[in-house]
mmCIF file of the N, C-alpha and C atoms, coordinates in Angstrom:
data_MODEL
# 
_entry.id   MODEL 
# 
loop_
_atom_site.group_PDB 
_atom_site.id 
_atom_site.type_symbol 
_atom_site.label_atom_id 
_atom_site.label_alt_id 
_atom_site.label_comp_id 
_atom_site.label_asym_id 
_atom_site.label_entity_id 
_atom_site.label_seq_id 
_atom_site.pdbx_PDB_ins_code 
_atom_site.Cartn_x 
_atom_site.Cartn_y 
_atom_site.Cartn_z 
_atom_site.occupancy 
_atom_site.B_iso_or_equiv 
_atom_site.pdbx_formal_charge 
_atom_site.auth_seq_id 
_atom_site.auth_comp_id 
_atom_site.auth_asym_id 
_atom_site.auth_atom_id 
_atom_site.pdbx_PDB_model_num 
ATOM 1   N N  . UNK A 1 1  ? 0.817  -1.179  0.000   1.00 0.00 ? 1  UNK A N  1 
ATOM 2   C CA . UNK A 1 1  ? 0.000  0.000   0.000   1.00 0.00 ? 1  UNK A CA 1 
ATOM 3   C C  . UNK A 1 1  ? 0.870  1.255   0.000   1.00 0.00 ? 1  UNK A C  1 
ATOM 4   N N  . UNK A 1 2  ? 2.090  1.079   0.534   1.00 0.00 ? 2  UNK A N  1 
ATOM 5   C CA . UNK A 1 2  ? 2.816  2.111   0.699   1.00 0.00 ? 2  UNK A CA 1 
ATOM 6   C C  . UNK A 1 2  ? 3.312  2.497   -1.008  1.00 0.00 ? 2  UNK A C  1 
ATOM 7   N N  . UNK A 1 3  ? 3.846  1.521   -1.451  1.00 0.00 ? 3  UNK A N  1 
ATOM 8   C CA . UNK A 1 3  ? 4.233  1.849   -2.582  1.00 0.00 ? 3  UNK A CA 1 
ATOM 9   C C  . UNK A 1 3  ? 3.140  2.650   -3.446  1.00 0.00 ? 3  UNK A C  1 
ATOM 10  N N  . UNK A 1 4  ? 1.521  2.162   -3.566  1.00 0.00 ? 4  UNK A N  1 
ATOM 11  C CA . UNK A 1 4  ? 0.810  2.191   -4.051  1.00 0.00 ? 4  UNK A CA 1 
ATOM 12  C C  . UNK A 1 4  ? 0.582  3.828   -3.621  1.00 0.00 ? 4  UNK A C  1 
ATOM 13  N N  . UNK A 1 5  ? 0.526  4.061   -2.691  1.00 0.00 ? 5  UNK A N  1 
ATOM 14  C CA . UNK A 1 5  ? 0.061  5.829   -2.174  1.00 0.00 ? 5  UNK A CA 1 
ATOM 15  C C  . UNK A 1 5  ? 1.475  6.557   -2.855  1.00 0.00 ? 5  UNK A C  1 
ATOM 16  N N  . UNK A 1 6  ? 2.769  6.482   -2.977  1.00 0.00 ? 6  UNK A N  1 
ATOM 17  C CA . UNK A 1 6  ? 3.705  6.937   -3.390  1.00 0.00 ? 6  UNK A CA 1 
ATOM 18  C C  . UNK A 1 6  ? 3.833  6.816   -4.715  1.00 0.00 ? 6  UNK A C  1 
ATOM 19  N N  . UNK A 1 7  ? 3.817  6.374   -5.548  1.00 0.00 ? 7  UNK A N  1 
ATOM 20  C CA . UNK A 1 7  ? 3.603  5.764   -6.830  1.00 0.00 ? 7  UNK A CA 1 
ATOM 21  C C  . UNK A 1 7  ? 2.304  7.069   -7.758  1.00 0.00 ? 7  UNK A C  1 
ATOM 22  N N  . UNK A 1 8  ? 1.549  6.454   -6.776  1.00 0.00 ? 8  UNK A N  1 
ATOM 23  C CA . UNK A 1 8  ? 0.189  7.024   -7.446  1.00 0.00 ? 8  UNK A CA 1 
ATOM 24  C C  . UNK A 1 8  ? -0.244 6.430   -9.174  1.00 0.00 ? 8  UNK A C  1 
ATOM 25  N N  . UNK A 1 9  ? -0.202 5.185   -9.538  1.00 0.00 ? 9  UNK A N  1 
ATOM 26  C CA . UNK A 1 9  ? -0.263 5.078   -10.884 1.00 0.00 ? 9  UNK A CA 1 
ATOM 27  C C  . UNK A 1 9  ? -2.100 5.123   -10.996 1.00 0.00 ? 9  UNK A C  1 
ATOM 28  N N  . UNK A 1 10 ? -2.139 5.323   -12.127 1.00 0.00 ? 10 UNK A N  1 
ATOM 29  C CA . UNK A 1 10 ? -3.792 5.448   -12.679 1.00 0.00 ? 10 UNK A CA 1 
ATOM 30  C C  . UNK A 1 10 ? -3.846 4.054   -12.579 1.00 0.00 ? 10 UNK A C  1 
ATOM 31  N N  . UNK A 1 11 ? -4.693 3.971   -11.962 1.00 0.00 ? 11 UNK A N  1 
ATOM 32  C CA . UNK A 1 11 ? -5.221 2.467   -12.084 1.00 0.00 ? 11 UNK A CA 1 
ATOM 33  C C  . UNK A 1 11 ? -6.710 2.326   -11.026 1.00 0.00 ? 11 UNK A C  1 
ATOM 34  N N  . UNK A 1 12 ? -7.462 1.106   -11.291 1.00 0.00 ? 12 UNK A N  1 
ATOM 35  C CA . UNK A 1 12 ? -8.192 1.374   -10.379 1.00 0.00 ? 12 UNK A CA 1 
ATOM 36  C C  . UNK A 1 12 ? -8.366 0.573   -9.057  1.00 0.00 ? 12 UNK A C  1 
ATOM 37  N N  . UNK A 1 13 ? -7.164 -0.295  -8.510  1.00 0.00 ? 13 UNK A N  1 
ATOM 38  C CA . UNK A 1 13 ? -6.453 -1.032  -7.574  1.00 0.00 ? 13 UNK A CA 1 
ATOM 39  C C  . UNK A 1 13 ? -5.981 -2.358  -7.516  1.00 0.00 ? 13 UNK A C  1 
ATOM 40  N N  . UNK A 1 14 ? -6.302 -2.647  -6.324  1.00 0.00 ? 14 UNK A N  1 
ATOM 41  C CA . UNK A 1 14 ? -4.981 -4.112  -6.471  1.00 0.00 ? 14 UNK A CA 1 
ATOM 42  C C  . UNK A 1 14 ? -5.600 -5.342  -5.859  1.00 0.00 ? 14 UNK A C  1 
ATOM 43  N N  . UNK A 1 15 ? -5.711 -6.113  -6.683  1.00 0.00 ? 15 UNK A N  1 
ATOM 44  C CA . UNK A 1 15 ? -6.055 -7.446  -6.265  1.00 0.00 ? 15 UNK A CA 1 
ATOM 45  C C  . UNK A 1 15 ? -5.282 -8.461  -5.969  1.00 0.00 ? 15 UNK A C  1 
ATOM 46  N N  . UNK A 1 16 ? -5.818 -9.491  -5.338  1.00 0.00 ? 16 UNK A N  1 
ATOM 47  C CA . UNK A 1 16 ? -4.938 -10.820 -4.640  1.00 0.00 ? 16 UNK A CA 1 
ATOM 48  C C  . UNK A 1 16 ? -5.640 -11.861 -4.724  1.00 0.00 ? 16 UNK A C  1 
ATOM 49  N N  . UNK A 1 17 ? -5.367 -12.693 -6.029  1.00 0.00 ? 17 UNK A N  1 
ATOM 50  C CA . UNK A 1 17 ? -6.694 -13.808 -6.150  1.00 0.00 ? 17 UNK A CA 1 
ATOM 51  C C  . UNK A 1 17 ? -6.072 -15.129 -5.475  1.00 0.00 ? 17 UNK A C  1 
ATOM 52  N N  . UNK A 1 18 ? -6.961 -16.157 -4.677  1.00 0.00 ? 18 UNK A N  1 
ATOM 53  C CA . UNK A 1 18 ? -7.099 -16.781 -4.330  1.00 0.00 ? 18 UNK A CA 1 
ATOM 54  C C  . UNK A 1 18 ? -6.680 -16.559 -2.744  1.00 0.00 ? 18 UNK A C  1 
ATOM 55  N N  . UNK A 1 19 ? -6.792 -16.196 -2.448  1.00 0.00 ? 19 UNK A N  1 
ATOM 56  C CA . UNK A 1 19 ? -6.513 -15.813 -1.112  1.00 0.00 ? 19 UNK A CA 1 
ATOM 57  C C  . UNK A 1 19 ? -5.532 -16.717 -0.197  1.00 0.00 ? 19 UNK A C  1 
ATOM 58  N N  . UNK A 1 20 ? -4.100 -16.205 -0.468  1.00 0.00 ? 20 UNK A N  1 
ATOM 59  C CA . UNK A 1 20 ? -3.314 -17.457 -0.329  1.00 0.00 ? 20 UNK A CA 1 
ATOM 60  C C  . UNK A 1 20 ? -2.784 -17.311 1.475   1.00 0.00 ? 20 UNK A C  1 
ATOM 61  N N  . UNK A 1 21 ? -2.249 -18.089 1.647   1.00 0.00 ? 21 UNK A N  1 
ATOM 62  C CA . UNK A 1 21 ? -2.076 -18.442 3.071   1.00 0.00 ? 21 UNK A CA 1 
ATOM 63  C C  . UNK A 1 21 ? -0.898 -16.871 2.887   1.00 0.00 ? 21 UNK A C  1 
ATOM 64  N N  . UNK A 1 22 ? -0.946 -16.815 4.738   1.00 0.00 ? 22 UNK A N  1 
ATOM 65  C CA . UNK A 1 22 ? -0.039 -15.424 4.730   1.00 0.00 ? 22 UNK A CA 1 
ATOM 66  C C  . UNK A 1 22 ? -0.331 -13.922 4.823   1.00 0.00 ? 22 UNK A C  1 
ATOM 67  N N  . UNK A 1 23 ? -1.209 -14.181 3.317   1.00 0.00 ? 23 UNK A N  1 
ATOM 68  C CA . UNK A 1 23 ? -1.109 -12.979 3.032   1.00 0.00 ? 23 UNK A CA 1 
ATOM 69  C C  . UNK A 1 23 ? -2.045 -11.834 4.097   1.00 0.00 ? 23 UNK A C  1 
ATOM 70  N N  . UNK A 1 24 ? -2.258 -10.664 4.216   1.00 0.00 ? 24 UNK A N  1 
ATOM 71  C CA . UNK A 1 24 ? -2.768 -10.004 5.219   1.00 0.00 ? 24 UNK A CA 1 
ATOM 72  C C  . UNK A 1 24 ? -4.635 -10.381 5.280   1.00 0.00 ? 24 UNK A C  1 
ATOM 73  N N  . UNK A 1 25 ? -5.026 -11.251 6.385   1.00 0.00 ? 25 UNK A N  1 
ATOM 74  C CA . UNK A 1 25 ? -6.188 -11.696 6.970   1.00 0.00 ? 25 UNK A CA 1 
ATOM 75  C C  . UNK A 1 25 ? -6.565 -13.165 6.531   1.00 0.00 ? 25 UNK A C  1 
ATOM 76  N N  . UNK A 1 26 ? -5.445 -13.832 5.821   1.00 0.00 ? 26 UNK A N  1 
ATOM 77  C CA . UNK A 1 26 ? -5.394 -15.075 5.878   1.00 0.00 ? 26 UNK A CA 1 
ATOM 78  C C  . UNK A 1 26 ? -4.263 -16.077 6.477   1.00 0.00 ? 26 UNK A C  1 
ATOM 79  N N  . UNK A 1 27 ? -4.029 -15.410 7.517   1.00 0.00 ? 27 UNK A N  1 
ATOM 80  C CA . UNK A 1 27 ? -2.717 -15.707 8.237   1.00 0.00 ? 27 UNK A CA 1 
ATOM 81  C C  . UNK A 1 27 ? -3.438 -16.892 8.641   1.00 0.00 ? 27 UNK A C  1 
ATOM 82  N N  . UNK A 1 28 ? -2.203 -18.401 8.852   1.00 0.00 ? 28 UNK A N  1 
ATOM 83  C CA . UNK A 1 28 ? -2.578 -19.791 9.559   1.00 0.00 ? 28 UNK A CA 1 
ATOM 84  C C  . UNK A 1 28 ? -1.284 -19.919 9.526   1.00 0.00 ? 28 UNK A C  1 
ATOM 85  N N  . UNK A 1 29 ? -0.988 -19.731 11.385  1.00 0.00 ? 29 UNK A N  1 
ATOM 86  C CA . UNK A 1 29 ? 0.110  -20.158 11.755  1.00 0.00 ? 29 UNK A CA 1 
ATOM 87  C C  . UNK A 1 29 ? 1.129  -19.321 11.397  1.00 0.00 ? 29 UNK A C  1 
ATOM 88  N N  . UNK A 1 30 ? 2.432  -19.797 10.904  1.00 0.00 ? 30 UNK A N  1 
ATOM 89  C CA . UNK A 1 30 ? 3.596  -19.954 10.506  1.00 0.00 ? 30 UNK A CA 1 
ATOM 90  C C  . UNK A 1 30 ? 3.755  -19.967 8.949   1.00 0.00 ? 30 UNK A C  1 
ATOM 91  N N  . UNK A 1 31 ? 2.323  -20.318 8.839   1.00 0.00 ? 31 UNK A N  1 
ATOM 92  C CA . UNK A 1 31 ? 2.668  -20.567 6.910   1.00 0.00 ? 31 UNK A CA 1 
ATOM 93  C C  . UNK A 1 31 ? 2.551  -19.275 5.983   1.00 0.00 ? 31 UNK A C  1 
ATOM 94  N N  . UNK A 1 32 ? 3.195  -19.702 5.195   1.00 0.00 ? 32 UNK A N  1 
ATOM 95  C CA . UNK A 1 32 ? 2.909  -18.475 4.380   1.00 0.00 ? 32 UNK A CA 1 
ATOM 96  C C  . UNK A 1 32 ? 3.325  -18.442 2.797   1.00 0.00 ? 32 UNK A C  1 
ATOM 97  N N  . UNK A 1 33 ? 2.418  -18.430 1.940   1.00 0.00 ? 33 UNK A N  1 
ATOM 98  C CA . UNK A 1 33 ? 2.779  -19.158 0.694   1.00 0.00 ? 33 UNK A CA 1 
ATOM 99  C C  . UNK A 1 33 ? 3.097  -17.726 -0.277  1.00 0.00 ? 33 UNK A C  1 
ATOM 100 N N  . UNK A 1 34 ? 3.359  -17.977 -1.401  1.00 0.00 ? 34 UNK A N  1 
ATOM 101 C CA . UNK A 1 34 ? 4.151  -16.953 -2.260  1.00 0.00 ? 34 UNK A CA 1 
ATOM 102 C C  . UNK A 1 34 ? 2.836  -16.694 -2.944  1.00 0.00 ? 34 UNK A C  1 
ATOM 103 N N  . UNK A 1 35 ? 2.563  -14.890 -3.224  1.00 0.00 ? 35 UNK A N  1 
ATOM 104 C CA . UNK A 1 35 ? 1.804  -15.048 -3.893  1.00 0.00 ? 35 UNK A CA 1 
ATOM 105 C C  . UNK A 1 35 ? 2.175  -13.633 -4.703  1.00 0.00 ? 35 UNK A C  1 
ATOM 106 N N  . UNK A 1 36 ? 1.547  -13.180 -5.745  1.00 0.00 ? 36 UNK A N  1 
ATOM 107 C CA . UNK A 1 36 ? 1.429  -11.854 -6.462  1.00 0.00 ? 36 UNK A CA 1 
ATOM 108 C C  . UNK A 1 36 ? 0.448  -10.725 -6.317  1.00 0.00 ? 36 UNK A C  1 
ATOM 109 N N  . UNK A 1 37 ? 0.891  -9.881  -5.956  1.00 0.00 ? 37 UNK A N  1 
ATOM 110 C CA . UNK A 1 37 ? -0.324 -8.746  -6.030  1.00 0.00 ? 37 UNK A CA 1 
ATOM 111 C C  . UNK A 1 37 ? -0.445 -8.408  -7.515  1.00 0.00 ? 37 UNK A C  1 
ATOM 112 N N  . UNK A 1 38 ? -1.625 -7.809  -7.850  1.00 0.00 ? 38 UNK A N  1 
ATOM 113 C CA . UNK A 1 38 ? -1.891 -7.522  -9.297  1.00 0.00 ? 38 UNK A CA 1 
ATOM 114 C C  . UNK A 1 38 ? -2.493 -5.958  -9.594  1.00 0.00 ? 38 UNK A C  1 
ATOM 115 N N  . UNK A 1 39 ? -2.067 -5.160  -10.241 1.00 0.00 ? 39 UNK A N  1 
ATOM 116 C CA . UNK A 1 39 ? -2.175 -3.798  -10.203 1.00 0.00 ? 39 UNK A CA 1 
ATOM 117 C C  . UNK A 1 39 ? -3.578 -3.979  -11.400 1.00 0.00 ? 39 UNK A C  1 
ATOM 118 N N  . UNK A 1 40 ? -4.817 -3.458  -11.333 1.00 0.00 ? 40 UNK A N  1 
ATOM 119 C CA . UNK A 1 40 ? -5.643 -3.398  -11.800 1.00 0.00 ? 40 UNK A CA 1 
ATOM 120 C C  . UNK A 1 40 ? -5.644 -1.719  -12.626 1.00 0.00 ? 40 UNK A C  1 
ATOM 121 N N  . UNK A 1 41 ? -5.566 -2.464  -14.073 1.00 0.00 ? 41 UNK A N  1 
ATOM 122 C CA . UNK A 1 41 ? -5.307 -1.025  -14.998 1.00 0.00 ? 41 UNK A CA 1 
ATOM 123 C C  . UNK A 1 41 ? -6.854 -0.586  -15.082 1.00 0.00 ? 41 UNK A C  1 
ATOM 124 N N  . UNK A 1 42 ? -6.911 0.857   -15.619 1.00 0.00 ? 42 UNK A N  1 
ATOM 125 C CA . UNK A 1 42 ? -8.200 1.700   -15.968 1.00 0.00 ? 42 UNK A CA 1 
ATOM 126 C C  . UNK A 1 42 ? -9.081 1.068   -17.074 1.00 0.00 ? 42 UNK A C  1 
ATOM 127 N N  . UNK A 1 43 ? -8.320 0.670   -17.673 1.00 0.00 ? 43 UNK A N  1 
ATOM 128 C CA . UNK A 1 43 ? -8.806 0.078   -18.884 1.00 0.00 ? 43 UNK A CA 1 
ATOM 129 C C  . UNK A 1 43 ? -9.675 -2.004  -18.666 1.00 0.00 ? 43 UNK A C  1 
ATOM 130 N N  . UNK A 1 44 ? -9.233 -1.779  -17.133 1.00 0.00 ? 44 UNK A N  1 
ATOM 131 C CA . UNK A 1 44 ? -9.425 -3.779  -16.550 1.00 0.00 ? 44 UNK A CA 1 
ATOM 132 C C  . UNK A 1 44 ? -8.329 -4.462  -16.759 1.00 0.00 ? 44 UNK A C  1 
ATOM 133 N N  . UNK A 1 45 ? -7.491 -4.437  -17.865 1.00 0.00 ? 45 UNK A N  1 
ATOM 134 C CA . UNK A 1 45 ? -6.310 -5.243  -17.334 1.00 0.00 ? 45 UNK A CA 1 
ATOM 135 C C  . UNK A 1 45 ? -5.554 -4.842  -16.281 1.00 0.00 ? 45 UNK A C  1 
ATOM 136 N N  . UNK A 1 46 ? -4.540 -6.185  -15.974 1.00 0.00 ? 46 UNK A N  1 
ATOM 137 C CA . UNK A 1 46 ? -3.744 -6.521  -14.601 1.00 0.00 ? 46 UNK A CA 1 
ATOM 138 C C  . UNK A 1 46 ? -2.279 -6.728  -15.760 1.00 0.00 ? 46 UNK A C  1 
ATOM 139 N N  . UNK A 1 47 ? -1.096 -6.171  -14.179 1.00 0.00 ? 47 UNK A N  1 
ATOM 140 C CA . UNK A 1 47 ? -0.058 -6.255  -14.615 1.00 0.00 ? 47 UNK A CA 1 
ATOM 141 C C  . UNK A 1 47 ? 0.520  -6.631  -13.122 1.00 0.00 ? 47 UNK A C  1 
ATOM 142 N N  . UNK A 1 48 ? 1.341  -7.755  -12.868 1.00 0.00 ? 48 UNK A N  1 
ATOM 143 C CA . UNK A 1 48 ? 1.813  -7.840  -11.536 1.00 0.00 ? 48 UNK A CA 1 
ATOM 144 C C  . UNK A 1 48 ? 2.726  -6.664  -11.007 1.00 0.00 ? 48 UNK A C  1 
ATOM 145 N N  . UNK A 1 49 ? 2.269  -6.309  -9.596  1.00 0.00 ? 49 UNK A N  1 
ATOM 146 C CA . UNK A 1 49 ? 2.901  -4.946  -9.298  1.00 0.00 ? 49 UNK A CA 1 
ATOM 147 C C  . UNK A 1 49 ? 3.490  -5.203  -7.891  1.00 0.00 ? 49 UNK A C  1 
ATOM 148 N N  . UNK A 1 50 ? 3.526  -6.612  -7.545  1.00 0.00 ? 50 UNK A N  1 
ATOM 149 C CA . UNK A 1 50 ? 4.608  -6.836  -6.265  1.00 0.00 ? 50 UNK A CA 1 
ATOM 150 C C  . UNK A 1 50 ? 4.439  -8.407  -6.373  1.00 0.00 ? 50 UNK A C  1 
ATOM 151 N N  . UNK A 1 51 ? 5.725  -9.556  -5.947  1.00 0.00 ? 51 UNK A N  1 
ATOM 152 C CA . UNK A 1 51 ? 5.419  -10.293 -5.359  1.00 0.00 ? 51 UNK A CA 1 
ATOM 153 C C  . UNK A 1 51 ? 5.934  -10.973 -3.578  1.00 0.00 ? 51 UNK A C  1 
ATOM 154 N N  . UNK A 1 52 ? 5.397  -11.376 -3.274  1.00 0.00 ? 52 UNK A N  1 
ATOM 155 C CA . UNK A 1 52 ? 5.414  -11.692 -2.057  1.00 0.00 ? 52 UNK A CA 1 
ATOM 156 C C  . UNK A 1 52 ? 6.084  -13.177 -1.802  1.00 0.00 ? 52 UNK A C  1 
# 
């Protein structure tokens, strides 16, 4: 998010599909699986814009 407020790109935000272990409000435990955030362009396409 930080990047995302500094950045400021046109877009209309950021998704995280499948909701993978880890990531923020699907925490279990210790685990924590790799996943991609996806920058949602104006136009609807996605371009990966972090991974984890």
């Amino acid at each position: 998010m930080k990047r995302l407020l500094k950045e400021k790109p046109r877009a209309r935000g950021l998704v995280v599909p499948a909701m993978p272990a880890g990531s923020p409000g699907m925490e279990i435990g210790d685990r924590k699986d790799a996943y991609d955030v996806f920058l949602v362009n104006q136009d609807g396409s996605t371009r990966t814009y972090a991974q984890y």
